[in-house]
C-alpha positions in Angstrom: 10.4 12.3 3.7 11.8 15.1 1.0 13.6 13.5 -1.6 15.9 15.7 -4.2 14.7 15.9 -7.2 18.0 14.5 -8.8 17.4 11.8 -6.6 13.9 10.9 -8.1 15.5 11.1 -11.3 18.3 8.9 -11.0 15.7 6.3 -9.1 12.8 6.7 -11.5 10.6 7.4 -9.0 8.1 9.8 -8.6 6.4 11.3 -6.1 3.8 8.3 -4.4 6.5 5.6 -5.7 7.6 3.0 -3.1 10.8 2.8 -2.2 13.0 0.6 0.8 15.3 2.3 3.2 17.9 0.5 4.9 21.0 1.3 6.4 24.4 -0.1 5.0 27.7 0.1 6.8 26.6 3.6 8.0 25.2 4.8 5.0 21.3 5.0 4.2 20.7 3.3 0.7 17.4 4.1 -0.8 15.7 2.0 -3.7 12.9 2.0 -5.5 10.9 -0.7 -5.3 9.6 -3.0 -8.3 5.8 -1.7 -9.5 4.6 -5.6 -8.9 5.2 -5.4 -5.3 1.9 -3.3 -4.5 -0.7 -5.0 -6.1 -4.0 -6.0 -4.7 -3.2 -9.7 -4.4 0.2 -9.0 -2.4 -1.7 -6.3 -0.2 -4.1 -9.3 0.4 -1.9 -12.0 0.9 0.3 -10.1 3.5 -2.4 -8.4 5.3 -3.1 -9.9 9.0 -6.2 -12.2 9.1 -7.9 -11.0 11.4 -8.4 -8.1 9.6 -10.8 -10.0 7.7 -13.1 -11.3 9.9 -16.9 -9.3 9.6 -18.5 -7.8 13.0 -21.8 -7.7 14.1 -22.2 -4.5 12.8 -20.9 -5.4 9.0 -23.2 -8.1 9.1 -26.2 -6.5 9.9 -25.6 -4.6 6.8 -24.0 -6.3 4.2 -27.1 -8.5 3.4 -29.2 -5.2 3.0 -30.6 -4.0 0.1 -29.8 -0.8 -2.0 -32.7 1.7 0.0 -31.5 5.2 -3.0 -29.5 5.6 -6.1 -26.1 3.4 -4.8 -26.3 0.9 -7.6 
């Protein structure tokens, strides 16, 4: 979405900022959202569980050893 710059301004925002959208008695309110809010803990915490869960084909190589110059 292309934000105004006067609008970034008067948000603080910047261009990658997160911001919420939501629509109020007919009018679409945009605000920025608090820097806090994306870190990797929340990501973690919010993130389905499943989407954790290692196939077959992580495990066969995440008990490898380094085979070049990765470490």
């Amino acid at each position: 979405m292309t934000v105004p710059k006067p609008v970034l301004q008067y948000l603080r925002a910047k261009i990658g900022s997160t911001v919420s959208i939501e629509m109020i008695d007919g009018a679409m309110v945009c605000r920025k959202t608090s820097d806090d809010s994306m870190t990797l803990e929340s990501l973690i915490a919010t993130s389905p569980q499943e989407h954790f869960i290692m196939s077959d084909e992580d495990n066969e190589w995440f008990g490898l050893e380094p085979v070049g110059a990765e470490i």
